[in-house]
C-alpha positions in Angstrom: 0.0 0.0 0.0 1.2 3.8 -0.2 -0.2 6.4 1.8 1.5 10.0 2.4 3.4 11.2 0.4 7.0 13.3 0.5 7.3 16.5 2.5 9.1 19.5 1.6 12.2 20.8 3.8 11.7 24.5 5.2 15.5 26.3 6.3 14.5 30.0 5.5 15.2 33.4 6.2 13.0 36.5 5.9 14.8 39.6 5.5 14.0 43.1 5.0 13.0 42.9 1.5 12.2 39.8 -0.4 15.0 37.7 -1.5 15.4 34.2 -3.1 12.0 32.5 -2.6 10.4 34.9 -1.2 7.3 36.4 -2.7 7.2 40.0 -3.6 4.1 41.2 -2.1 3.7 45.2 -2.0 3.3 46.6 1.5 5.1 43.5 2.9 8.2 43.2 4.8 10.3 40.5 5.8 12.0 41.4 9.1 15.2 38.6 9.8 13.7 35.0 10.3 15.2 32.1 10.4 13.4 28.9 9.2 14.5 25.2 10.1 13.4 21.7 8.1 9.8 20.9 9.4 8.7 17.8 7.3 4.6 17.7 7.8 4.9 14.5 9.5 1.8 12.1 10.5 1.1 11.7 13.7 -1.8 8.9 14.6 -4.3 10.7 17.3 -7.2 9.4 18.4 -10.0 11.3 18.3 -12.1 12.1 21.8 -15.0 10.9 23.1 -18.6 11.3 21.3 -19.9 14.5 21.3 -23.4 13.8 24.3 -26.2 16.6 26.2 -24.3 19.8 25.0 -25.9 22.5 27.6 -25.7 26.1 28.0 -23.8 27.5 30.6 -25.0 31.1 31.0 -22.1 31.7 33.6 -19.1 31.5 31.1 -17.6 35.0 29.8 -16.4 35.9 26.0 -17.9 33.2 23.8 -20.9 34.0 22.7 -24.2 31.9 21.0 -26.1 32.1 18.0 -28.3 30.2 15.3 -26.9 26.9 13.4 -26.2 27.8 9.7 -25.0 25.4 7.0 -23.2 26.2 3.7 -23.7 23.7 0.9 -24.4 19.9 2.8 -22.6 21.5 5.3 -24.3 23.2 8.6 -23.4 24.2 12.2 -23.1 21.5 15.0 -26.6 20.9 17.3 -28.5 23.9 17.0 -29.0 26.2 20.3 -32.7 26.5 21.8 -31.9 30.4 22.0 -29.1 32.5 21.3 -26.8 33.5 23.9 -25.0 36.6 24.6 -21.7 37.3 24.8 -20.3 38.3 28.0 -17.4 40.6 29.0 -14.0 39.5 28.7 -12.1 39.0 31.5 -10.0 41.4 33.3 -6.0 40.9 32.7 -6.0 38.8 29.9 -8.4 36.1 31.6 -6.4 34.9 34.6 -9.3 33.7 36.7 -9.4 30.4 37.4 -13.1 30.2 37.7 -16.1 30.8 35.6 -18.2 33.7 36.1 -18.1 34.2 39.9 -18.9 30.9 40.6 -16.3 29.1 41.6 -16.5 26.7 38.9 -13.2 26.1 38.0 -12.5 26.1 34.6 -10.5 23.2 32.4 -6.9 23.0 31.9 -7.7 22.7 27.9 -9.7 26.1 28.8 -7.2 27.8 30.5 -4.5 27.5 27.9 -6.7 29.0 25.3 -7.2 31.8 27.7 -3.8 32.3 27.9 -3.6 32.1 24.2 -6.0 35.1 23.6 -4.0 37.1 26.1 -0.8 36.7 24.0 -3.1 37.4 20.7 -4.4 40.7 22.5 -1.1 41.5 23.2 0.0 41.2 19.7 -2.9 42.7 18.4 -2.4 45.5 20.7 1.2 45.9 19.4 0.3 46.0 15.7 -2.7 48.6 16.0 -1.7 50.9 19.2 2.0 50.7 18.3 1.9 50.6 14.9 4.1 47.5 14.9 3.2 45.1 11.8 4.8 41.7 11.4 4.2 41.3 15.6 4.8 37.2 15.0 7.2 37.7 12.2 9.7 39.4 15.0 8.7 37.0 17.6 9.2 34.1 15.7 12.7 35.3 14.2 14.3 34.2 17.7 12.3 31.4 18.1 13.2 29.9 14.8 17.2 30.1 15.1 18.9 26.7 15.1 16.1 24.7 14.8 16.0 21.1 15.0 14.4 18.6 13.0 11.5 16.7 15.1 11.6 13.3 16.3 8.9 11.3 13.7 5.6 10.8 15.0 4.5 7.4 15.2 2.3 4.4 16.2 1.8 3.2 19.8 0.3 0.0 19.6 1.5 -3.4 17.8 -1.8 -2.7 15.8 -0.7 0.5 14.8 2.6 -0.3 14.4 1.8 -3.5 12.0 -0.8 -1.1 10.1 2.1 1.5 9.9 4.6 -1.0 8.2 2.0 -2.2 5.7 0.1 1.3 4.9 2.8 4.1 3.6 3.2 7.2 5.1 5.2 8.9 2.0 7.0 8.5 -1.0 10.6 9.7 -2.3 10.1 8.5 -6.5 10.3 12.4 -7.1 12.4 14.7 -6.4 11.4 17.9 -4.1 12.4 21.0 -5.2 13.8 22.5 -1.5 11.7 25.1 -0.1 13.9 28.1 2.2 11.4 29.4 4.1 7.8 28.1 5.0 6.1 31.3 7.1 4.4 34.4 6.4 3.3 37.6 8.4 0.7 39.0 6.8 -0.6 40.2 10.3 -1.8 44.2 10.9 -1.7 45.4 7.1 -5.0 46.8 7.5 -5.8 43.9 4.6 -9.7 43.5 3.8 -9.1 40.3 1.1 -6.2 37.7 0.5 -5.1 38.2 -2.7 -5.5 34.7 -4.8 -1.8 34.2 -5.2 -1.0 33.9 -1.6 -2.8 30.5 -1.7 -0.8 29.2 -4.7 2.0 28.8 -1.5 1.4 25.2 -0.9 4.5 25.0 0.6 3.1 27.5 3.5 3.4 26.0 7.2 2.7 28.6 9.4 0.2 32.1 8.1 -0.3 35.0 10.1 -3.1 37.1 9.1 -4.3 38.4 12.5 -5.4 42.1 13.2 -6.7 42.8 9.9 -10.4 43.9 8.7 -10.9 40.2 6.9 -14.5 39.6 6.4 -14.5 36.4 4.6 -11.4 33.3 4.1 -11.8 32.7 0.5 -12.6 28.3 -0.4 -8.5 28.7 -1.7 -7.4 28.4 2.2 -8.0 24.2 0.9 -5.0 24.3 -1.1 -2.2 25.4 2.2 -2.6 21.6 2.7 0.8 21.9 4.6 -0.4 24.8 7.0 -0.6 23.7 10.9 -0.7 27.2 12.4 -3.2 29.6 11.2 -3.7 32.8 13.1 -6.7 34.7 11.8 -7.7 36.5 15.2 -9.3 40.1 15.4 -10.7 40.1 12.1 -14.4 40.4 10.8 -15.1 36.8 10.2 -18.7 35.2 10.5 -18.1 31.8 9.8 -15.4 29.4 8.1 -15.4 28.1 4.6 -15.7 24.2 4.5 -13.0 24.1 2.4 -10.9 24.5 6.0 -11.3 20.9 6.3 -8.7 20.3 3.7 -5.7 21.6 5.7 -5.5 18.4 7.8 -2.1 19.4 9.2 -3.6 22.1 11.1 -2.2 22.3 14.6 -3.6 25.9 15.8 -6.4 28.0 14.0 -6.3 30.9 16.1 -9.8 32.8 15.6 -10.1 35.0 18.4 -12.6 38.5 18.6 -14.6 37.8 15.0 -17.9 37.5 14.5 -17.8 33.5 13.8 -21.3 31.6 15.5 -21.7 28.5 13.6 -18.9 26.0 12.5 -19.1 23.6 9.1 -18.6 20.0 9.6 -15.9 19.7 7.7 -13.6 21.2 10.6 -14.3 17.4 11.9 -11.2 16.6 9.3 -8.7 18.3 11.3 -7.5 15.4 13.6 -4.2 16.7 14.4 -5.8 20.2 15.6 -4.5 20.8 19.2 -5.9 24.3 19.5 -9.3 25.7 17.9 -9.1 29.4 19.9 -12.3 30.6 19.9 -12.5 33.0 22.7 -14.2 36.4 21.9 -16.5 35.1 19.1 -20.7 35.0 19.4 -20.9 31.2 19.5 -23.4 29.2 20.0 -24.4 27.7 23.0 -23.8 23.7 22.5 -20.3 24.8 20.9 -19.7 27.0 23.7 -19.9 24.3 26.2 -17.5 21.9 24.2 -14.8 24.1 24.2 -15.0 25.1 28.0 -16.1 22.0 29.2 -13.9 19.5 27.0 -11.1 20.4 24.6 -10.6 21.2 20.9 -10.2 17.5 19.8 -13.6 16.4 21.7 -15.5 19.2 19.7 -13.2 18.5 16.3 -14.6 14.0 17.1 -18.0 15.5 17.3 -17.7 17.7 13.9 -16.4 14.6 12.8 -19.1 12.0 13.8 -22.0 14.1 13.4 -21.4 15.1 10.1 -24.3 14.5 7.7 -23.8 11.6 5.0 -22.7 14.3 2.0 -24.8 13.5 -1.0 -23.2 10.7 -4.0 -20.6 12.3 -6.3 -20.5 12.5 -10.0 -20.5 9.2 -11.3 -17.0 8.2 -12.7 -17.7 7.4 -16.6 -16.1 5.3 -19.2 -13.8 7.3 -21.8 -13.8 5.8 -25.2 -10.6 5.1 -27.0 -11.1 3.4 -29.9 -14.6 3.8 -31.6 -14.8 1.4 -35.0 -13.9 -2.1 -33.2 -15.2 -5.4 -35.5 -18.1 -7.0 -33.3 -16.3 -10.3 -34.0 -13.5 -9.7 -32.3 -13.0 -10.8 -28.3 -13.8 -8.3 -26.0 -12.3 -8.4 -22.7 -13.0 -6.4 -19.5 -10.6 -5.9 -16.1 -10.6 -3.8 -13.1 -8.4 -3.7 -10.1 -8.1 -1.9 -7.0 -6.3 -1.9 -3.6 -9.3 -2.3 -1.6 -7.6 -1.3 2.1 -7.4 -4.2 4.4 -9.7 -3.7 7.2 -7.3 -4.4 10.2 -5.6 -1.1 8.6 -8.4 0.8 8.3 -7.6 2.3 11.9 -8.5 5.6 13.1 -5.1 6.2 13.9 -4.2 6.2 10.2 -7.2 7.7 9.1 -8.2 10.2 11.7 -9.8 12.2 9.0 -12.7 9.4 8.0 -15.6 9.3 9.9 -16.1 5.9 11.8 -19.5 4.8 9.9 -17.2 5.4 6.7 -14.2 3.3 8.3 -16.5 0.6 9.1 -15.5 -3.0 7.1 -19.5 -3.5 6.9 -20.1 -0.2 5.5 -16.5 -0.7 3.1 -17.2 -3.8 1.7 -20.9 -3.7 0.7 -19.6 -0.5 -1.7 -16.8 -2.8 -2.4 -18.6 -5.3 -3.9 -21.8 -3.3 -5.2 -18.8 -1.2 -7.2 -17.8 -4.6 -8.5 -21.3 -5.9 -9.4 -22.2 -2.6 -11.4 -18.9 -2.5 -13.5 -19.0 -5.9 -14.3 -15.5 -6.7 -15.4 -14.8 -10.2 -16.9 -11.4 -10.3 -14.9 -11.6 -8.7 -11.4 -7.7 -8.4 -9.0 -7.7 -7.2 -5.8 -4.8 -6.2 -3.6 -5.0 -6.2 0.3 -7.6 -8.4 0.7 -7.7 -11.0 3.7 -8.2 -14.5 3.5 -11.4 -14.0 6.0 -12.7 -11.6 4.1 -12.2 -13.8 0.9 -13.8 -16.7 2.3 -16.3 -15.3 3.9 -17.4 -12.6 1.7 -16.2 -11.9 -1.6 -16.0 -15.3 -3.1 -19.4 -15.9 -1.9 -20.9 -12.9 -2.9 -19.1 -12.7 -6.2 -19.9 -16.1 -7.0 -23.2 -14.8 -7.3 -22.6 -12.9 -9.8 -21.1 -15.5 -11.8 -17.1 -15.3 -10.5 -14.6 -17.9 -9.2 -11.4 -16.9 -7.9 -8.0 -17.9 -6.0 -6.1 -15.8 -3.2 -3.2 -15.9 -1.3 -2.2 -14.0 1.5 1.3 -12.8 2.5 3.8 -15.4 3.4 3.6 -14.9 7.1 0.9 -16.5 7.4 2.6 -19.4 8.1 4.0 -17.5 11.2 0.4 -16.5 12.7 -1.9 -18.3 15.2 -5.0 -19.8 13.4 -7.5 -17.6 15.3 -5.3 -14.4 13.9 -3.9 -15.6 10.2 -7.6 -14.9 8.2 -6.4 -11.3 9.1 -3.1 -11.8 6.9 -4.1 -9.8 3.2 -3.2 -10.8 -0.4 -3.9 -10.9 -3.8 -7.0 -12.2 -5.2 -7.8 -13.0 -8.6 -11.5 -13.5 -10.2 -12.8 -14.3 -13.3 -16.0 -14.6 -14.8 -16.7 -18.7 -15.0 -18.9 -18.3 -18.3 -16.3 -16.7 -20.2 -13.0 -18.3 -18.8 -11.2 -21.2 -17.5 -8.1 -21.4 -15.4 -6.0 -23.7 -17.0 -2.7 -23.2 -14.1 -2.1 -20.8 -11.2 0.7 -19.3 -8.9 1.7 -18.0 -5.8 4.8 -15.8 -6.0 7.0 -15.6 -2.9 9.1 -12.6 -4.1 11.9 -13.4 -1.0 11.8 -16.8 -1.9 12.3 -16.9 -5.5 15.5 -14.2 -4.9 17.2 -16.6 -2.4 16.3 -19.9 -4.6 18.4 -18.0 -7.7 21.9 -19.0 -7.3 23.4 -15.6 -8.1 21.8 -14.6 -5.4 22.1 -16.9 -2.7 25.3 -15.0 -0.9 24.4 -11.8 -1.3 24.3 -9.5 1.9 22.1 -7.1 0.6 19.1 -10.2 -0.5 19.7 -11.1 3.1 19.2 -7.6 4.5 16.7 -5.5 2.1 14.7 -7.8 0.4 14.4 -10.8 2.6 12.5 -9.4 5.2 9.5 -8.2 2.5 6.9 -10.3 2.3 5.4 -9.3 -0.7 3.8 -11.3 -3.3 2.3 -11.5 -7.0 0.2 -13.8 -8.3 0.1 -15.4 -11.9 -3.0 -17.2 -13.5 -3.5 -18.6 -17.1 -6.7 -18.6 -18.3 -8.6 -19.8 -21.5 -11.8 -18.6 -23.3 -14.5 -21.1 -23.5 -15.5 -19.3 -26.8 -12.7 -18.6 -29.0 -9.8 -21.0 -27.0 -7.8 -17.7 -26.4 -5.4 -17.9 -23.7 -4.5 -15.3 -21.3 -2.0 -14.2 -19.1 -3.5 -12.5 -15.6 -0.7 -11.4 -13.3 -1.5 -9.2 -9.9 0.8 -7.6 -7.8 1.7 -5.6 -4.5 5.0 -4.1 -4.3 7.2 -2.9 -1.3 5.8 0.3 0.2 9.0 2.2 1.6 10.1 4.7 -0.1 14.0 3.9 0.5 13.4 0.6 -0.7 13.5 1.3 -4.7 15.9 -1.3 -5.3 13.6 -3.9 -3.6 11.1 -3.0 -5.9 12.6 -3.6 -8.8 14.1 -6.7 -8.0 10.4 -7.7 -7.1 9.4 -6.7 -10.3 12.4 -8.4 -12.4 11.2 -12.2 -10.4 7.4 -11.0 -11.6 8.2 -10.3 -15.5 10.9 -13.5 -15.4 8.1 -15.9 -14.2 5.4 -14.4 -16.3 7.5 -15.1 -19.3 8.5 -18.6 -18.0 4.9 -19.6 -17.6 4.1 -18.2 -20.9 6.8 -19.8 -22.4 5.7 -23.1 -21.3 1.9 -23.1 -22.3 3.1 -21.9 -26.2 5.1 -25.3 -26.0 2.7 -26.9 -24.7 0.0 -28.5 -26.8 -3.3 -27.8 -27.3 -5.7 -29.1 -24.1 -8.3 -31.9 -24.8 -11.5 -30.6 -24.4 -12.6 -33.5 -21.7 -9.3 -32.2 -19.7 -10.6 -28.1 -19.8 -14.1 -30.2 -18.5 -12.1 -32.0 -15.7 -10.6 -28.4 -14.6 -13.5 -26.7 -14.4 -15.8 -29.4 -12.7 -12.9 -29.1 -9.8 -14.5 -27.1 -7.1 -13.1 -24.5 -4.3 -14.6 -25.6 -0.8 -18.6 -24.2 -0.6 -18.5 -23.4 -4.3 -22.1 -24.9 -5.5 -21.6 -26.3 -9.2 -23.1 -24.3 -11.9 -23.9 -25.2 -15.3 -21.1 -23.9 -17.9 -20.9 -23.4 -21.7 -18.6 -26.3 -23.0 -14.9 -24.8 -23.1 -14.1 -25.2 -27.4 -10.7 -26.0 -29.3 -7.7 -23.9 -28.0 -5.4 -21.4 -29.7 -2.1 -22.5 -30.7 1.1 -19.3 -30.1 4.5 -19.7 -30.8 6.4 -18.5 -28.3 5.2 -16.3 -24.9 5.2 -12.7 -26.5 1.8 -14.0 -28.4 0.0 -15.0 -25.7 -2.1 -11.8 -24.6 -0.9 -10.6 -21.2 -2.6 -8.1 -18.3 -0.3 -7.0 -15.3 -2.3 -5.2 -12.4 -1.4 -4.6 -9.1 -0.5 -2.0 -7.1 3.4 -0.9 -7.2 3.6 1.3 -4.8 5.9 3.6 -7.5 4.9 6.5 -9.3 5.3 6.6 -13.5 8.8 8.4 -13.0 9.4 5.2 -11.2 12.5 2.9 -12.2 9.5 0.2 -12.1 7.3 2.3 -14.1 10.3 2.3 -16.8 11.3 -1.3 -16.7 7.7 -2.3 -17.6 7.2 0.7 -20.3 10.4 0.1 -22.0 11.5 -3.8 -21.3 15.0 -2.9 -19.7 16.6 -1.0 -17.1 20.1 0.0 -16.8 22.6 -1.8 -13.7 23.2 2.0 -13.7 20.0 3.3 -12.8 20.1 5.2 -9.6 16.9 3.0 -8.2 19.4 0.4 -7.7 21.0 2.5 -4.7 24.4 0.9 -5.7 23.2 -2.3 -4.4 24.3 -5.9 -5.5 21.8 -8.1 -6.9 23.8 -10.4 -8.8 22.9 -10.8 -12.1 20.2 -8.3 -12.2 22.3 -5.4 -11.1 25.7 -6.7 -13.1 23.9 -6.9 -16.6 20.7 -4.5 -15.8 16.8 -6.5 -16.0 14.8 -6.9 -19.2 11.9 -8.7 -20.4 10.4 -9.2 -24.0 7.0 -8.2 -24.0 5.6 -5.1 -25.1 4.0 -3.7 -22.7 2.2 0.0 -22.3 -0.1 1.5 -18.7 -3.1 1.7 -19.9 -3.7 5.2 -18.6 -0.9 6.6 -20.5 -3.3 7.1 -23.4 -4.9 10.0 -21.5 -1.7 11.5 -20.0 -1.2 15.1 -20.4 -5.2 15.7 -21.6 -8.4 16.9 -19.6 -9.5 13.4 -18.5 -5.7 12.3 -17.2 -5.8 10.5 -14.1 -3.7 12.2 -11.9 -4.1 9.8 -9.0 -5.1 6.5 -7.8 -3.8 6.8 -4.3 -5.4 9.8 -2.4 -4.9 11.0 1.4 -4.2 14.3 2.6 -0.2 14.2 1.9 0.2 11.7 -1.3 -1.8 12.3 -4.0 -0.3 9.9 -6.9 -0.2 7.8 -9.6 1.0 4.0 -8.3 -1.7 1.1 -9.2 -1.6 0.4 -13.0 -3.0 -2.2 -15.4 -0.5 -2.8 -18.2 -1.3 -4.7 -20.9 1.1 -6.7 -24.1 0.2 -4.1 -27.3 1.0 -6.8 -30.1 -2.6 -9.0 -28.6 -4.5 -6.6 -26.8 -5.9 -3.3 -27.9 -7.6 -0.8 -25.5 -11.5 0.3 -26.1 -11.9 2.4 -23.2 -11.0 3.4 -19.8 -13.0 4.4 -16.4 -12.3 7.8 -16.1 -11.2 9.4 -13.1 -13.3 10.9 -9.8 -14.9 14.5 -10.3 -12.9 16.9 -9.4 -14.8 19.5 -8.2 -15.9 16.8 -5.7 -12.4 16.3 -4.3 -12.6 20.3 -3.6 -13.9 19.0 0.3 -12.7 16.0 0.4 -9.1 15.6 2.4 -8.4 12.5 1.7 -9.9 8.6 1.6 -11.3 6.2 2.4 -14.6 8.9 2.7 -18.0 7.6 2.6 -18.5 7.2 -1.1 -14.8 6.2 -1.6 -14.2 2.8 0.7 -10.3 2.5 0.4 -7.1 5.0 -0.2 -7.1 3.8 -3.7 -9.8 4.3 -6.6 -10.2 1.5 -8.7 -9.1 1.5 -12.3 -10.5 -0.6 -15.2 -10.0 -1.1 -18.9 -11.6 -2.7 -21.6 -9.7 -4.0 -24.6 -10.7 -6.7 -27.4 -8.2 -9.4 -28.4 -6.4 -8.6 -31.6 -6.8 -11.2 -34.2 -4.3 -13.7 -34.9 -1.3 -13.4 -37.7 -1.7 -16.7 -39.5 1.9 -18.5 -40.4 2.6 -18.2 -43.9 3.0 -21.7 -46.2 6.5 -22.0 -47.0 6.3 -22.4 -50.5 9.7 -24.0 -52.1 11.2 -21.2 -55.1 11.1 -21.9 -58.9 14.3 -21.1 -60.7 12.7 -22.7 -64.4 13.6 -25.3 -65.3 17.1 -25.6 -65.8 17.0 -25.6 -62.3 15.1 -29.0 -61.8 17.3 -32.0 -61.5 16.1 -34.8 -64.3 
């Protein structure tokens, strides 16, 4: 699986005036700040508890209450019986330690955003009394010096920490332009609008926009997908785009003295948010009471869990390739798709789903009415169980006319019975009407590189790849029509990004079996039709027997190149990949730098090659409106790394599932979401089978006939 991908390094300095990198914005000036490498890492939170009996609490000072409004699907949190006032502030920057007089004393979580406002009153103090702009610019230029990189943020629990070795968290396949500095002070300019261009800094960690006369925060704010602080106090804001719920990184959103009542539901999104500061605004009552009375990730869980179901997206649509295709020829339909195993599908990796949406239930029945509405002929799944297989999709599926094989990862073996169903794999299906299996495989990508002998005694088999339990799958399958055969291969690659070298020495064992197998059903003769009868009357245990077509005479090919072949999988590499290139071009150099300078015997002495031509069958709409840009999508990798490549010389393409609507995607962080049930979208292709070259008669030359012997 892959996950998040690669973060850009910050090591900047703001000067006076703008100077390399910095943006030349007029008004604007960069006082001397120094910047150290902040990677956006990912750190698994849990969310707090449901959100239960919000009340009022008439005795609490500076947040006031106000009626429930929604913009688009999206709407306020549990509507207040009546508004409520806002109170005074408290004296001295709210130092009491107890709620209106009362004696209540107030939360810890309560008192820090207290303290929080009195350092954004100070500042905002500073900037309009004093006249002193870029107030957290100058603070932050000491802070910043000589800072150090962060420890990474990771699992706690063997769960997690399984999930978290499995599931990516970035990727390194492209290079990242450095970024020098990662801040901006925008704050007391006297600004009424943000300028579009400020939001074309993606790079942006930390924006300070406090103290202005801001009335609105344009839907761009989505795109600063890298932000976690955003300081936006003592403007004139009413409420918050939904489009906030995109900056999933957010740490602090500072909002302090505006005019904000309501909140939208996609502020649920931001599980990493520490601080929501509030203080000073006309709230409502119920959200009132969660901030005082809990904390910022209690009320964030209940944004999160109370959100409405959004309503379905724009169906994703075929795109037609090729028009004029002869109705005689073979027609031949596959999909695949990484469907997120469901002992990853934590809320510690996905803090940003709701939990109905991270349900296996509510995953799998999308799963498999997806599956039943396209209708492939060949159908490959990656990360997918051996419970769930059993129990689920080869039952359901073989309703709908399927039979398949799976196997899970090789540690399986290693597992306790009542834990290995948990183990995923690859799983294969084809429709039984159109197709029979005529052999199968299980690749064991560590095994097959320690049973070559150029391999056997070399260190860096024993210490990179031997430890990956990856697999692919190979199955060869026949049309009970025409007698065509088929090559079906499905794939998961290595996930770590410093393991490029791993993956293409899993890649070089896939294309050298695929080719061996190949090789030996072209040798082999044609199959007796009583034999294709046996196979198919063989059963998988609880598979009811169905009445087939009769399976007819089978094609003959001369060597493996002829034999039509589909790869699928998910590679965990994006198309600038060394994999990508090995596939699209049928070599790769022992130069290439995805090697890392490691030894893999042959492979990395003479480079890897394979003879089959083979093309991705969403190149054809690279570069063009419809491209898909993705097939992996969460809130920090957004790439290109399942693909479904096909042999050019038997297969030709017809047309292609396009990709998800974009305008959709606008509010939508990241997946699994409820009308997308894993990290990865599913891709699918239909091609026809191109027709055969018959072999010339070798016909014996006439030279006359003073040639002939008498």
């Amino acid at each position: 699986m892959y996950g998040q991908g690669p973060q850009q390094g910050h090591n900047s300095r703001l000067n006076g005036a703008p100077g390399r990198n910095q943006p030349n914005i007029p008004g604007v000036q960069y006082p001397q700040y120094n910047y150290g490498q902040q990677p956006p890492g990912h750190p698994h939170q849990a969310h707090g508890h449901h959100h239960q009996n919000l009340q009022q609490d008439p005795g609490v000072h500076g947040l006031g209450a106000g009626s429930m409004g929604h913009s688009g699907y999206s709407t306020g949190v549990l509507t207040a019986p009546s508004p409520f006032a806002s109170g005074g502030n408290h004296p001295n920057g709210h130092t009491a330690t107890t709620r209106g007089g009362s004696g209540q004393p107030i939360t810890e979580t309560y008192a820090e955003q207290l303290k929080l406002y009195k350092q954004s009153q100070e500042a905002h103090q500073a900037m309009i009394e004093q006249h002193l702009p870029h107030y957290y610019a100058r603070a932050k230029a000491s802070d910043n010096k000589g800072v150090m990189m962060p420890a990474s943020e990771g699992t706690t629990s063997t769960e997690d920490q399984e999930a978290a070795r499995n599931r990516p968290s970035y990727n390194t396949n492209k290079l990242v332009k450095r970024q020098d500095w990662h801040n901006l002070d925008m704050s007391g300019q006297g600004l009424r609008k943000l300028a579009k261009a400020l939001f074309s800094y993606e790079f942006l960690v930390e924006l300070y926009i406090a103290s202005n006369k801001i009335a609105e925060l344009p839907p761009d704010i989505g795109k600063l997908r890298s932000l976690k602080v955003l300081e936006a106090s003592h403007n004139n804001l009413t409420e918050l785009p939904p489009e906030i719920g995109m900056c999933t990184n957010l740490r602090q959103l500072l909002l302090f003295d505006n005019q904000i009542r309501d909140l939208p539901f996609e502020l649920g999104f931001l599980h990493h948010l520490d601080m929501l500061g509030l203080h000073g605004n006309p709230l409502n009552a119920a959200l009132k009471d969660e901030i005082m009375n809990k904390d910022t990730k209690s009320l964030v869980n209940t944004l999160l869990v109370e959100a409405p179901v959004p309503p379905a997206p724009v169906p994703r649509v075929p795109i037609t390739i090729q028009e004029d295709v002869a109705p005689s020829l073979e027609r031949v339909s596959v999909l695949t798709w990484n469907i997120l195993c469901e002992r990853f599908a934590t809320k510690q990796m996905y803090g940003y789903t709701a939990p109905t949406a991270l349900e296996w239930s509510y995953r799998k029945q999308l799963i498999l009415d997806e599956i039943s509405d396209r209708n492939p002929d060949i159908l490959c799944l990656q990360e997918i169980s051996r419970d769930a297989y059993q129990e689920e999709f080869s039952p359901d599926l073989a309703k709908l006319g399927y039979r398949g094989v799976q196997w899970s990862r090789p540690k399986i073996k290693t597992m306790a019975p009542n834990v290995a169903g948990g183990v995923d794999g690859c799983a294969t299906f084809w429709k039984s009407d159109k197709w029979i299996i005529l052999q199968k495989e299980m690749l064991d990508y560590a095994q097959l590189t320690m049973a070559r002998p150029d391999l056997k005694q070399n260190h860096d088999v024993y210490n990179r790849a031997m430890g990956k339990d990856n697999i692919g799958t190979i199955c060869m399958l026949e049309s009970r029509t025409t007698g065509a055969r088929m090559i079906v291969a499905n794939t998961h690659l290595a996930w770590e990004p410093d393991l490029s070298d791993v993956k293409l020495l899993q890649t070089a064992c896939l294309m050298e079996n695929v080719a061996k197998l190949g090789d030996k059903w072209a040798r082999m003769p044609p199959m007796a039709i009583k034999d294709k009868k046996a196979i198919q009357g063989i059963l998988e245990e609880g598979e009811e027997r169905q009445e087939l077509p009769e399976p007819g005479p089978s094609q003959e090919y001369r060597n493996n190149t002829d034999i039509p072949l589909l790869i699928c999988g998910d590679y965990n590499s994006t198309p600038s990949s060394g994999v990508y290139e090995f596939l699209a071009t049928g070599r790769l150099s022992k130069d290439h730098p995805e090697w890392l300078g490691r030894k893999y015997g042959n492979f990395s002495r003479d480079g890897v090659e394979h003879t089959f031509n083979l093309r991705s069958a969403y190149a054809h709409l690279k570069g063009g409106p419809q491209e898909l840009t993705f097939t992996n999508y969460t809130p920090t990798f957004r790439e290109v790394i399942d693909y479904i490549w096909y042999s050019t010389n038997t297969l030709e393409l017809v047309s292609l599932l396009g990709p998800p609507d974009k305008q959709t995607l606008t509010r939508i962080p990241g997946f699994p979401y409820y009308h997308f049930p894993s990290d990865h979208i599913q891709i699918m292709a239909e091609y026809v089978i191109r027709p055969r070259k018959d072999k010339r008669a070798v016909v014996e030359p006439d030279f006359g006939s003073s040639s002939r012997r008498t």
